[in-house]
C-alpha positions as CSV (number, residue, x, y, z in Angstrom):
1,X,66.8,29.7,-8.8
2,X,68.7,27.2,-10.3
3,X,72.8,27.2,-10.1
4,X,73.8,25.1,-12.1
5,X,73.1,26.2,-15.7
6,X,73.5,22.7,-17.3
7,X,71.0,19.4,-17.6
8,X,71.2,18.5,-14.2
9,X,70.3,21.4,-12.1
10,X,70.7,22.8,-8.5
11,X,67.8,24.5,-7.4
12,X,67.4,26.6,-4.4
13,X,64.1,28.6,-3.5
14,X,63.5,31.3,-1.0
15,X,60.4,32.0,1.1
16,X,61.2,35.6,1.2
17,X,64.6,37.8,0.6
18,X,67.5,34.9,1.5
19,X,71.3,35.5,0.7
20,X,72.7,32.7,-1.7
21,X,76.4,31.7,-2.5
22,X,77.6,29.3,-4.5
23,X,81.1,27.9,-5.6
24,X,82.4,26.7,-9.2
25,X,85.5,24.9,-10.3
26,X,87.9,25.8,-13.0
27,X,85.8,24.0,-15.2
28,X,82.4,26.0,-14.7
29,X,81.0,23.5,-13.2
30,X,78.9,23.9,-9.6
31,X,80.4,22.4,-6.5
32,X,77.9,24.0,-4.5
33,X,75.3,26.0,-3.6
34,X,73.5,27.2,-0.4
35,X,71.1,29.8,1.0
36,X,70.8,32.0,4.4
37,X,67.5,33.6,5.2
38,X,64.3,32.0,6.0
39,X,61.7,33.0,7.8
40,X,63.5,36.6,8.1
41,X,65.1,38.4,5.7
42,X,69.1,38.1,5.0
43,X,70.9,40.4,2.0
44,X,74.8,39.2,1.1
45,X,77.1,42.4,0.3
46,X,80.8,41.0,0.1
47,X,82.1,37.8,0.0
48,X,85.0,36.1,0.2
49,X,86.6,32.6,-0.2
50,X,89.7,31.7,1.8
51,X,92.1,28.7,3.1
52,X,90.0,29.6,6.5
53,X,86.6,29.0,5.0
54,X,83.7,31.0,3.1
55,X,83.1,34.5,4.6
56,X,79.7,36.2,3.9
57,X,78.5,39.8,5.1
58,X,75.9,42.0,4.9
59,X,72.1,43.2,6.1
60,X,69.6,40.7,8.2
61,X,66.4,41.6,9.8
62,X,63.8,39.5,12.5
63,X,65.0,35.7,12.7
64,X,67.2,34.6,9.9
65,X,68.8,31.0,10.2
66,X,72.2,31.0,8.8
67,X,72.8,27.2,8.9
68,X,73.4,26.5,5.0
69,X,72.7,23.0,5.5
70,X,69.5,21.4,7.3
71,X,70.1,22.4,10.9
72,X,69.5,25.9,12.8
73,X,71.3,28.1,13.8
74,X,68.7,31.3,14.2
75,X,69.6,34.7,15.2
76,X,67.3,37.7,15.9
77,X,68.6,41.5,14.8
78,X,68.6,43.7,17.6
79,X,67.0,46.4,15.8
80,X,64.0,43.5,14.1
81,X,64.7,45.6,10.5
82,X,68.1,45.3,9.8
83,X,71.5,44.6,11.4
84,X,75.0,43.8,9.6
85,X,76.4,40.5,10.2
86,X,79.4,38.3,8.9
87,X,79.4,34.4,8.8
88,X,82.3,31.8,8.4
89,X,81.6,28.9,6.9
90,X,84.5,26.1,7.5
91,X,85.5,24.4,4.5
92,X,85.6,20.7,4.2
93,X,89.1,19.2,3.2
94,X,88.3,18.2,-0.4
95,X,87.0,21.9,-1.4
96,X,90.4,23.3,0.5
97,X,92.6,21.2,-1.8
98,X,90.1,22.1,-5.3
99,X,90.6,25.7,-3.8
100,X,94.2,25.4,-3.7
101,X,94.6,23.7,-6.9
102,X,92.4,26.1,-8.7
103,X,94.0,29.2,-7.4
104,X,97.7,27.8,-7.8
105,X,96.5,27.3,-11.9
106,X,94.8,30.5,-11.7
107,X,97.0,33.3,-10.1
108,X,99.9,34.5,-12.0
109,X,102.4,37.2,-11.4
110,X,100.3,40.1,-12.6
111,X,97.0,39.4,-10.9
112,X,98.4,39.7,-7.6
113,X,98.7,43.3,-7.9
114,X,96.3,45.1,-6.0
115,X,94.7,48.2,-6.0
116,X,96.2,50.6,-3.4
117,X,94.2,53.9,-1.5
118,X,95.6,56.1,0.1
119,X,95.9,57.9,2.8
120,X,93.5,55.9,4.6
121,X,91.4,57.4,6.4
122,X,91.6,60.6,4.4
123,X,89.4,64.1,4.1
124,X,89.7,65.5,0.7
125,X,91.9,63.5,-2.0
126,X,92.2,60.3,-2.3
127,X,95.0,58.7,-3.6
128,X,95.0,55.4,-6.3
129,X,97.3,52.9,-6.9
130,X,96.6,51.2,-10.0
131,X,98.4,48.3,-9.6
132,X,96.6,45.1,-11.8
133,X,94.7,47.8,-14.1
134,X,95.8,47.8,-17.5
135,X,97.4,51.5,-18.1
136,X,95.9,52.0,-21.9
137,X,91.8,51.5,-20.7
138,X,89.5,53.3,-19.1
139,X,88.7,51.8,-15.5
140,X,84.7,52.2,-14.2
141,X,84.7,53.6,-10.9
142,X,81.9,53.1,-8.3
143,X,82.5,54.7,-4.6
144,X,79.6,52.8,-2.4
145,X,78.8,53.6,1.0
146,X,78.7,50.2,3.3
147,X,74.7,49.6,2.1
148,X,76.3,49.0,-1.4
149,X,74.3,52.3,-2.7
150,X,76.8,54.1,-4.7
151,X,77.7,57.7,-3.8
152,X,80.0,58.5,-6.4
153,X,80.2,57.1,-10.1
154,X,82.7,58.0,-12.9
155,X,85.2,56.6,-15.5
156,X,88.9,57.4,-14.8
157,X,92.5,56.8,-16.8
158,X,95.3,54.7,-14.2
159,X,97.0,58.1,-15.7
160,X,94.7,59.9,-12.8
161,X,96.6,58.9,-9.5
162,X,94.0,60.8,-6.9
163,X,90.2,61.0,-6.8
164,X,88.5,64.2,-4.5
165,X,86.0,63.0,-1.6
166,X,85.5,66.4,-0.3
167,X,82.0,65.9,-1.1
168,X,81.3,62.2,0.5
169,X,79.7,61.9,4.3
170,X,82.3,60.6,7.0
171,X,82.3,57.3,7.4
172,X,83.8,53.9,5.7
173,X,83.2,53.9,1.6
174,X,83.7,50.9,-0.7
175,X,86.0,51.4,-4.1
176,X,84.9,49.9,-6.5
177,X,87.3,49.5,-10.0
178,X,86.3,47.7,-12.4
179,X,88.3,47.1,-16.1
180,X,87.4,44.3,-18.3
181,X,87.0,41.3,-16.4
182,X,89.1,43.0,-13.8
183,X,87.2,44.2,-10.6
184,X,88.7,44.9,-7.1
185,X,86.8,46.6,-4.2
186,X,88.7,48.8,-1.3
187,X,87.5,49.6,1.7
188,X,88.6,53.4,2.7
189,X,87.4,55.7,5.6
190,X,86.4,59.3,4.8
191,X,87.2,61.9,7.7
């Protein structure tokens, strides 16, 4: 696959099912790519990029080596088909400061807002605060369990304040709202 998209490319390749992330400036451009996986099997779910470093979760199975760069560093699931992990990656110091740059030109007042559930855990209605949705469009709502396989799928007004979960199997759920070019995912726990 290549990441880059331009004339110079970046490709990566996979023996099998590997995880990939990669990270791009303000610009567009690619400051990096990388893969988990080989010889097992490793599937990313959520990711996130803070001052701390690069955090990456989701499924493995048999011997996956999550070194990103050329060493090893293998782990074996437990069950040999499929165990959840989560990985920090450290940062190096010039990708901290591009990360700070970019998201000090990036982050203004209103994207801050977050979307708020509540109460958490609940067993029937859940509540929504639409905080960073605009109030005048639709928002496209996808309740996932922890596999990524949505459960629940429907389009909703920020004039709806609640959602019923009566129906959904205990256990944690992702939220999922999307508007525009506006997504933000929730975890919430159904009783």
């Amino acid at each position: 696959m290549d990441f880059d998209g331009g004339t110079e490319g970046a490709n990566r390749t996979s023996a099998g099912i590997d995880a990939f992330a990669a990270h791009y400036n303000a610009n567009g451009g690619l400051d990096w790519a990388k893969g988990i996986g080989s010889p097992g099997f490793a599937v990313s779910i959520a990711a996130a990029l803070t001052e701390d470093g690069y955090y990456l979760g989701g499924l493995f199975g048999n011997t996956v080596n999550f070194d990103p760069y050329n060493g090893s560093a293998d782990r074996t699931s437990n069950s040999g088909s499929g165990d959840l992990f989560v990985a920090r990656y450290r940062l190096t110091k010039q990708l901290k400061k591009d990360q700070k740059n970019e998201i000090s030109n990036a982050i203004t007042k209103e994207d801050q807002k977050t979307l708020i559930l509540f109460p958490n855990p609940t067993d029937e209605i859940l509540g929504i605060d639409w905080s960073g949705f605009e109030s005048d469009e639709s928002v496209e709502v996808r309740i996932m369990d922890l596999l990524g396989r949505p459960v629940m799928t429907r389009t909703m007004s920020t004039d709806e304040t609640a959602i019923d979960v009566t129906g959904l199997s205990p256990g944690y759920h992702l939220f999922q709202a999307r508007q525009n070019d506006i997504t933000q995912v929730q975890r919430f726990m159904k009783k």
